[in-house]
C-alpha positions in Angstrom: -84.0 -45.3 -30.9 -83.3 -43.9 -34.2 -79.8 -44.6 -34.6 -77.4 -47.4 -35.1 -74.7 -48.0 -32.9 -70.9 -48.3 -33.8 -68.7 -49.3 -31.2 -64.6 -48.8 -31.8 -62.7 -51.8 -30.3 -59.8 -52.4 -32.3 -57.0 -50.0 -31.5 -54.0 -50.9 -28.8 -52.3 -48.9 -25.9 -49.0 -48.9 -24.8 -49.6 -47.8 -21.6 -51.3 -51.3 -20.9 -47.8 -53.1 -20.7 -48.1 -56.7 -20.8 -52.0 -56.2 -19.8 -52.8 -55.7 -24.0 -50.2 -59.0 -24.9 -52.9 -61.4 -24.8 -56.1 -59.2 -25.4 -57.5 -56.3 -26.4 -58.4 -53.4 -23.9 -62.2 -53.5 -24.3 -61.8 -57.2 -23.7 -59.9 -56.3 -20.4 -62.1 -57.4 -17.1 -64.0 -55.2 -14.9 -65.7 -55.4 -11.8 -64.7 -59.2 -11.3 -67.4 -60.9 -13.5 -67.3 -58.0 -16.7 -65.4 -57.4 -19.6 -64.9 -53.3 -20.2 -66.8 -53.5 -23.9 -70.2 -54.7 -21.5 -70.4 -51.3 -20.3 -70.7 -49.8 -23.7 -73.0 -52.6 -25.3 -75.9 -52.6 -21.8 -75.5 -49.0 -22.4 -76.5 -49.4 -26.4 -79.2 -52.1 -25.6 -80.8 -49.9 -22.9 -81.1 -47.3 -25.5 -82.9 -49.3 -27.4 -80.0 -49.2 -30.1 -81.3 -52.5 -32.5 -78.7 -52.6 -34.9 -74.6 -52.2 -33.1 -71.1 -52.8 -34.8 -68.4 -53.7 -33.4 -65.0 -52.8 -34.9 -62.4 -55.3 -33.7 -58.6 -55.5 -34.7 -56.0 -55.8 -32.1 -55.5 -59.2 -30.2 -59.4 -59.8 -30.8 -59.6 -63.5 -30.2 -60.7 -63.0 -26.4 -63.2 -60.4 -27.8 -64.9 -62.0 -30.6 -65.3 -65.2 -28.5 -67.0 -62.9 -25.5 -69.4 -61.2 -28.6 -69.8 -64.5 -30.4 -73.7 -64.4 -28.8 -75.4 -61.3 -28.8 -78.3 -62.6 -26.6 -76.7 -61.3 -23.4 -77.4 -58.0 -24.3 -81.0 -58.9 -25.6 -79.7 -57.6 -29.7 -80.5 -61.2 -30.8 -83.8 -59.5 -32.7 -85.3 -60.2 -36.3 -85.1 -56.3 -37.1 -81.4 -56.1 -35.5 -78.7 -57.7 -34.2 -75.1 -57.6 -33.1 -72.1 -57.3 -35.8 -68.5 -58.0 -35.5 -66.3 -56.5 -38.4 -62.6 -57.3 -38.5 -60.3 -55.8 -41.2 -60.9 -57.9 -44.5 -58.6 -57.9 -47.9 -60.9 -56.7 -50.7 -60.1 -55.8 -54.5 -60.1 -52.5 -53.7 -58.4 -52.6 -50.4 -55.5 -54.8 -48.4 -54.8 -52.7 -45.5 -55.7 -53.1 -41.7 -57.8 -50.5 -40.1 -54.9 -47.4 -40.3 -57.0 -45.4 -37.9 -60.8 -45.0 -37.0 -62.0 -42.9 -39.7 -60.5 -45.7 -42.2 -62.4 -48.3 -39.8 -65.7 -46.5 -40.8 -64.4 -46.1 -44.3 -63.7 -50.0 -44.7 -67.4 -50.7 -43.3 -69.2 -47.8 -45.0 -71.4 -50.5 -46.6 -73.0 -50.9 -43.1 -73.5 -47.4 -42.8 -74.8 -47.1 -46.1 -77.6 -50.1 -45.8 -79.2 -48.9 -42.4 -81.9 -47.0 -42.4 -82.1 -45.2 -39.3 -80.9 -41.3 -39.3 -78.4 -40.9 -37.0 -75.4 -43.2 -35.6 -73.4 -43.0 -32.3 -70.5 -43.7 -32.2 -68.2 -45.0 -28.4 -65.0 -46.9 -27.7 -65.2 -49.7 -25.9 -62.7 -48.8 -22.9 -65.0 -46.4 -21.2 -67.1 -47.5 -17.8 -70.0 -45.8 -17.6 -73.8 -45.3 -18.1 -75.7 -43.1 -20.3 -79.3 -43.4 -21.8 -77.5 -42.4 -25.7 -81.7 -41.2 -26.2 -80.8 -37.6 -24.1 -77.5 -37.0 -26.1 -79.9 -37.6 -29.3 -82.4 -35.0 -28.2 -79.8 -32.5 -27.0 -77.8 -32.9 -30.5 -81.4 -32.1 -32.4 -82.3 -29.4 -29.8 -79.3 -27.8 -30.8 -78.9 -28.2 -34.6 -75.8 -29.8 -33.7 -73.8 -31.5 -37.0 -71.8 -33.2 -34.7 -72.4 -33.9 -30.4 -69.5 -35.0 -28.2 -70.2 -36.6 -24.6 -67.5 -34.9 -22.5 -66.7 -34.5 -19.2 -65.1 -32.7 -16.2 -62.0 -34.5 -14.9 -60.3 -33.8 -11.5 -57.2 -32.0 -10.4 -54.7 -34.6 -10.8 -56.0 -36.7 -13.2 -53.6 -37.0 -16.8 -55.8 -35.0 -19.1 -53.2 -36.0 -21.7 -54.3 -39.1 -22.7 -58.1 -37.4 -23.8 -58.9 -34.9 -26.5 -58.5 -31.4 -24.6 -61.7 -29.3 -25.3 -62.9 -25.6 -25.0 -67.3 -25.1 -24.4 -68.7 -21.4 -25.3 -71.7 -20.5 -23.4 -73.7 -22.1 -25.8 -72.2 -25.4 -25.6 -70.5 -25.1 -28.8 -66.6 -26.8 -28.7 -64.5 -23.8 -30.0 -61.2 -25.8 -29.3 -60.5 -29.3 -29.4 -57.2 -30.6 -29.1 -56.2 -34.1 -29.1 -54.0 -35.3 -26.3 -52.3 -32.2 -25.9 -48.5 -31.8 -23.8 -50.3 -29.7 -21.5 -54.0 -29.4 -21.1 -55.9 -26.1 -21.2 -58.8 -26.8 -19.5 -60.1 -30.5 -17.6 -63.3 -31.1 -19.7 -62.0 -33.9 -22.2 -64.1 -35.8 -24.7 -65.4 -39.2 -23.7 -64.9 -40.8 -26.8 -68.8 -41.0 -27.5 -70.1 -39.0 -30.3 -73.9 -38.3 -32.6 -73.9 -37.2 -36.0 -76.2 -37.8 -38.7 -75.6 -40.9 -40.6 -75.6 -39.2 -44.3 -73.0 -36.3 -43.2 -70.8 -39.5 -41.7 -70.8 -41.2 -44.9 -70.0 -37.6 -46.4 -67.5 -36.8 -43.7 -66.2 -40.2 -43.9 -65.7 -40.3 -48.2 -64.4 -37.2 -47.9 -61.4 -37.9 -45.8 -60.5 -41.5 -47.7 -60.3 -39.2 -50.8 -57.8 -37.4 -49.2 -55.8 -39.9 -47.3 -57.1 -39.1 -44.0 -57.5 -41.8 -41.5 -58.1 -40.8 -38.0 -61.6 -39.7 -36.9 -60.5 -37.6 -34.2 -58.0 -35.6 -35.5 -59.4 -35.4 -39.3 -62.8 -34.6 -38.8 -63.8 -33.3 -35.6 -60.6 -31.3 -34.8 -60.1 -30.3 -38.3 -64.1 -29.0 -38.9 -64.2 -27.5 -35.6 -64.9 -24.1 -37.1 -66.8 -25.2 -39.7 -69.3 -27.7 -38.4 -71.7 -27.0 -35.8 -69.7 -29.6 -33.0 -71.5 -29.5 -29.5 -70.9 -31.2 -26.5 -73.2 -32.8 -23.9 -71.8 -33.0 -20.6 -71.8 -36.3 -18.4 -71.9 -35.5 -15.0 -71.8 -39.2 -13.7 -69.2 -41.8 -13.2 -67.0 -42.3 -16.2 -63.8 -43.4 -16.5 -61.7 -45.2 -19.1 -58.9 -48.4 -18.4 -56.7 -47.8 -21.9 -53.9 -47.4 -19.0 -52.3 -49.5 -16.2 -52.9 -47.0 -13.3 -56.6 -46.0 -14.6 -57.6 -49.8 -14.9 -56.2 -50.2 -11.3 -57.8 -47.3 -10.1 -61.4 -47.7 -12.0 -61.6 -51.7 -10.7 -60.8 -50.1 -7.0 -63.5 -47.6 -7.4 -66.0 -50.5 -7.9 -65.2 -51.6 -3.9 -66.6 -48.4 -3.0 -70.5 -49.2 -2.4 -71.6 -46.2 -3.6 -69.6 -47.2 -7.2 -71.2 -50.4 -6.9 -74.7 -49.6 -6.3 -74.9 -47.1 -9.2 -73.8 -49.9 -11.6 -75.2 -53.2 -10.6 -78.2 -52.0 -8.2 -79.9 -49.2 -10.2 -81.6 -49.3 -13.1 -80.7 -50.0 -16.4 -78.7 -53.4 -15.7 -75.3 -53.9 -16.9 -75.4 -57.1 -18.9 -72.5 -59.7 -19.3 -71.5 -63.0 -20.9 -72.5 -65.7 -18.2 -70.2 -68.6 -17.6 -72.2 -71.9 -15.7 -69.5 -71.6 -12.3 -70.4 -72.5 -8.8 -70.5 -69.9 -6.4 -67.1 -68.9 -4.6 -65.4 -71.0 -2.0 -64.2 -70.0 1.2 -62.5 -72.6 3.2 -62.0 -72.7 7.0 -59.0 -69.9 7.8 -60.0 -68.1 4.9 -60.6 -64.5 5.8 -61.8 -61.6 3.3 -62.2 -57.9 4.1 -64.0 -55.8 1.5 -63.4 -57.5 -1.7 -64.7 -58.6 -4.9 -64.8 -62.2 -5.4 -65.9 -63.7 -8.6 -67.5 -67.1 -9.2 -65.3 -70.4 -9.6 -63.0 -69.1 -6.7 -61.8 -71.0 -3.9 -60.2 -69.1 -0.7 -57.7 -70.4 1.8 -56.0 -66.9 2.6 -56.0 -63.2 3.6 -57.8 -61.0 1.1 -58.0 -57.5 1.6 -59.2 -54.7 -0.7 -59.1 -56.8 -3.3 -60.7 -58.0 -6.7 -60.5 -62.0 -7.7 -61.9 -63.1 -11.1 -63.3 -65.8 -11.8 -62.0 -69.4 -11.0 -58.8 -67.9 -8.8 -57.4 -69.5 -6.4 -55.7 -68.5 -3.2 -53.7 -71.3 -1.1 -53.0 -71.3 2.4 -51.4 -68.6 4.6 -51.5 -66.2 1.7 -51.9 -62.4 1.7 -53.5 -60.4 -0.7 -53.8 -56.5 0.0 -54.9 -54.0 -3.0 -54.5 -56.4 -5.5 -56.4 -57.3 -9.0 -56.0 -61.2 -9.6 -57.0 -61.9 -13.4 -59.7 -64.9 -14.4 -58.1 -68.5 -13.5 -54.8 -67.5 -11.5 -53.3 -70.3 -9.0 -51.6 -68.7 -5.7 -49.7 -71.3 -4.4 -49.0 -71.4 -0.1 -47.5 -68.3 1.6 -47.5 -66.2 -0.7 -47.7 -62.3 -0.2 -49.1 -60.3 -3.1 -50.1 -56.3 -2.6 -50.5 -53.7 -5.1 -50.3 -55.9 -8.3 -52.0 -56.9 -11.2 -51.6 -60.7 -11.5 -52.2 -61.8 -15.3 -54.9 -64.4 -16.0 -53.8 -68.4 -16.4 -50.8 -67.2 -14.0 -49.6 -70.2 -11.4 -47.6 -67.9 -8.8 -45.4 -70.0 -6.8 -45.3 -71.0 -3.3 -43.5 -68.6 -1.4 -43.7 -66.1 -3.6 -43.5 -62.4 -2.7 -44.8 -59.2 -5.2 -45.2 -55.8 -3.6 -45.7 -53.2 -5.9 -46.0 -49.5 -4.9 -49.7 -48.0 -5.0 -48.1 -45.0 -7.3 -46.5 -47.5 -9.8 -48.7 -50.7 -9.5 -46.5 -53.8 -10.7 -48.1 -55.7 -13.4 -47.0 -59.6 -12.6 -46.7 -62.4 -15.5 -45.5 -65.8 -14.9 -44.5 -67.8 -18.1 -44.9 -70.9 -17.0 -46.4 -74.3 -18.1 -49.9 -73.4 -17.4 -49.7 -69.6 -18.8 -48.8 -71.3 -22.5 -51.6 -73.8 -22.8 
């Protein structure tokens, strides 16, 4: 493909609670055996993107040990490869990244030093698939200067948390507005965007001369009437976890087996780090009713509409209903856990009991001796 990839993965969200103390949100896990940023990166290497950054900045020790190969996702290539670019002090510049249009302005010597014409840009929270080649041909069909993946929402969803955007016939965004009180319409960008790599480096020079440091706000919203800014609608699954409830809600979609099939059993693959763990345990008494259980686990319990990461383990006589159990948690005898998140390294407690409500889903950490090491 004629483009490089740039994938934005440093920022943080409150609305993670305690999930974003220990990690960054495109580190967060999906699907039991995924981190959220594999999505993204299968996506780019089935696109036949060579050459991807990856921005990193907040809490990215988890994330730059999961990208510290880039073999998984087959960009381990003599004409390409994976890069990982954290905030670095230079003569000319001490700051961290102050938004993502400074991210690209701090690594404009990456831009400037490819060759290929055009760059896509994605954060790393979104779940989804998308061959970036068709939103490359619809941006060139359409003398667009700028292309934005969006996407219809459903009644009910919080369109607040997305840039709000208006379509003319034509495709042309005539409004954009970024995470607006009240939304005017439900088609809301996805966070993926084409442009040509020149006018970024333009676009991008232009706004560090003036102070200018989000890419969102300062460049798309701001040119809206003066760029050519199309957008390409994405009628599959997406969804994005940069909050409690959507996590919760996008790792319960993948226990529906339509969810499931579309990701891991059609093509293109979704690729992930793999960790050398034997396959999950279940011991006699053990009984597990459509759930997601990763490798390393051992069950002794009830499991119900659940996902278990890897190396979790669930003692005897527990209950888990509608619950999300981080990598290496220990559930200790009798306990009763439904509608939680349990946090990973966790050692919940013999007779222990966390019911959260499925509107407000309780996020559970234990500080204990094993969570510090």
């Amino acid at each position: 493909m004629r483009a490089i990839g740039i994938v934005l993965a440093g920022g943080n969200s409150k609305r993670m609670r305690e999930l974003s103390n220990k990690r960054a949100i495109s580190a967060m896990p999906v699907a039991g055996s995924y981190r959220s940023i594999d999505f993204v990166l299968s996506n780019m290497s089935n696109s036949h993107i060579q050459n991807v950054a990856v921005f990193t900045q907040y809490n990215s020790r988890s994330l730059n040990e999961h990208l510290s190969s880039s073999k998984w996702w087959d960009f381990g290539r003599k004409q390409g490869g994976l890069y990982v670019f954290t905030p670095t002090i230079t003569a000319e510049n001490s700051d961290w990244y102050r938004g993502t249009a400074d991210a690209l302005y701090q690594n404009l010597a990456f831009l400037k030093n490819s060759h290929e014409p055009y760059v896509v840009i994605t954060s790393g929270d979104g779940i989804y698939k998308l061959d970036y080649n068709k939103v490359l041909e619809y941006h060139i069909e359409k003398k667009a200067d700028i292309t934005v993946v969006c996407t219809e929402l459903l009644q009910g969803d919080d369109m607040t948390r997305f840039g709000n955007v208006a379509v003319n016939d034509d495709g042309r965004i005539v409004e954009f507005e970024e995470k607006p009180v009240a939304a005017a319409s439900n088609t809301v960008s996805c966070g993926i965007y084409v442009i040509r790599r020149r006018q970024l480096i333009e676009l991008i020079e232009r706004c560090a001369a003036e102070d200018r440091v989000d890419f969102v706000r300062d460049i798309l919203v701001r040119y809206k009437n003066l760029k050519r800014i199309y957008a390409y609608r994405l009628n599959t699954y997406w969804s994005n976890i940069a909050s409690v409830d959507a996590y919760y809600r996008t790792n319960m979609d993948f226990l529906k087996p339509e969810v499931r099939n579309y990701f891991f059993k059609e093509y293109p693959d979704i690729y992930s780090k793999v960790d050398d763990l034997p396959p999950a345990k279940y011991n006699p008494g053990a009984l597990v009713k459509n759930s997601l259980i990763s490798s390393g686990s051992i069950i002794n319990g009830t499991v119900e509409n659940s996902i278990l990461f890897k190396k979790a383990y669930v003692g005897n006589n527990c209950v888990i209903k509608n619950s999300i159990i981080l990598n290496d948690v220990y559930i200790g005898d009798n306990t009763v856990i439904e509608n939680c998140i349990v946090e990973s390294r966790d050692t919940i407690r013999a007779n222990t009991t966390y019911i959260g409500d499925p509107e407000n889903v309780k996020v559970v950490v234990e500080k204990n001796e094993r969570y510090t090491l």
